[in-house]
C-alpha positions in Angstrom: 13.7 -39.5 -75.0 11.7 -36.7 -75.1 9.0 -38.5 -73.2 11.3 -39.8 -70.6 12.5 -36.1 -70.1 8.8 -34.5 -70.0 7.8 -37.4 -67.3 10.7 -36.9 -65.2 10.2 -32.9 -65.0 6.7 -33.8 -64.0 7.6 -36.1 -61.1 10.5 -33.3 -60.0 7.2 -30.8 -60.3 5.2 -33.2 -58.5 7.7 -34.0 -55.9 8.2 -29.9 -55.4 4.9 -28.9 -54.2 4.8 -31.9 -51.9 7.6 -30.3 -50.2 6.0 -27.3 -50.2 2.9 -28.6 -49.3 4.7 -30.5 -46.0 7.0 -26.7 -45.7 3.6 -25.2 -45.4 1.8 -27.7 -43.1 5.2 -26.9 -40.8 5.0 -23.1 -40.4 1.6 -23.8 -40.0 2.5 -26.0 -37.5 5.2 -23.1 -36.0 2.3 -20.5 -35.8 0.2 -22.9 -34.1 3.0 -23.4 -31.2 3.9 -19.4 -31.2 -0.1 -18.6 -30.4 -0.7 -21.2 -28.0 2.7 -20.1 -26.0 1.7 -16.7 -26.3 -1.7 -17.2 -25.0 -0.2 -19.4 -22.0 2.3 -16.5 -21.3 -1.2 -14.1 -21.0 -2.5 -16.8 -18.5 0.8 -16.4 -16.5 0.4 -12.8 -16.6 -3.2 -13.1 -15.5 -2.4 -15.9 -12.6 0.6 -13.2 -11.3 -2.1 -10.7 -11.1 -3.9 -12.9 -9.2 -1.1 -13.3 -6.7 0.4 -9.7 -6.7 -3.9 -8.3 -5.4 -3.9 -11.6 -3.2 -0.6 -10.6 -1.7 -1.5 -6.9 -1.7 -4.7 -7.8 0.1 -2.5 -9.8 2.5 -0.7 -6.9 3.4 -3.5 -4.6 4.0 -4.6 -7.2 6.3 -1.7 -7.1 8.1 -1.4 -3.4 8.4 -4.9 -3.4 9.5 -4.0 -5.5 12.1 -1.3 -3.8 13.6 -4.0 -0.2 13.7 -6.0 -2.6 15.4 -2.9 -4.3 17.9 -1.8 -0.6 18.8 -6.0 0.2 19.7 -5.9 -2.8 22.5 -2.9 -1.4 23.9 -4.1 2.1 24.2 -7.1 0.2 25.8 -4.4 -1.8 28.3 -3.4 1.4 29.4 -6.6 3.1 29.7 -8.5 0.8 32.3 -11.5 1.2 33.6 -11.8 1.8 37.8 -15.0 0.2 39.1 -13.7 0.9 42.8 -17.3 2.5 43.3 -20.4 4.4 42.5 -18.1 7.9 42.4 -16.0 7.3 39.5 -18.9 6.1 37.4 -16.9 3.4 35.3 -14.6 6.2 34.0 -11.4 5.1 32.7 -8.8 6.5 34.1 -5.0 6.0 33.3 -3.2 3.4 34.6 0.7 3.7 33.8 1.2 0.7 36.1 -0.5 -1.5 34.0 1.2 -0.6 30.6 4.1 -0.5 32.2 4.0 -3.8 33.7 3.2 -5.2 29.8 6.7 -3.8 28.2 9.2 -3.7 31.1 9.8 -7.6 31.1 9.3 -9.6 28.1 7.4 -12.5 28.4 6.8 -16.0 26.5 3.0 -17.3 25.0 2.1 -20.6 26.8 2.7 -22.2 23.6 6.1 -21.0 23.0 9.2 -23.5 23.5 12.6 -21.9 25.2 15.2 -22.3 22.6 19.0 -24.0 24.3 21.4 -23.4 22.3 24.4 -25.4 22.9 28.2 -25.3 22.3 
């Protein structure tokens, strides 16, 4: 009996570190998942970087654009008179000129008038 007692103890041993062996071979498993998340979540991070100096390069674009937008219509305003030799090509104001560009608006060729209908 003794016998039978001694060899089951050594299959519950042996049966024990298998579990532990599969427990460990899990939270092995678990750490593997937890760095490979983390490392996609520094990717994320990176690729929103990305897209936060694309976006801020976007915007500096624009802005620049606009500097640029308001230059040609001090140039509108400011035209040059070729009428003859005198004036030399001096530009000279002409408030007729910007004024004719904001007093009525006016629609791109491109541009489709919108009907809206009740």
């Amino acid at each position: 009996m003794e016998k039978r007692l001694l060899d089951r103890m050594e299959e519950i041993d042996d049966a024990n570190k298998k579990r532990m062996v599969a427990f460990g071979k899990r939270i092995t498993a678990v750490r593997l998942d937890t760095s490979s998340t983390k490392s996609q979540v520094a990717a994320i991070k990176t690729g929103m970087t990305g897209m936060r100096q694309t976006s801020n390069a976007i915007s500096t674009a624009v802005s620049r654009g606009a500097v640029a937008m308001r230059g040609l219509t001090t140039a509108v305003e400011l035209r040059v008179d070729v009428r003859g030799p005198a004036s030399d090509g001096a530009a000279v104001s002409a408030p007729s000129t910007a004024a004719a560009l904001f007093e009525a608006p006016r629609l791109a060729p491109w541009t489709k008038q919108m009907v809206v209908r009740s």
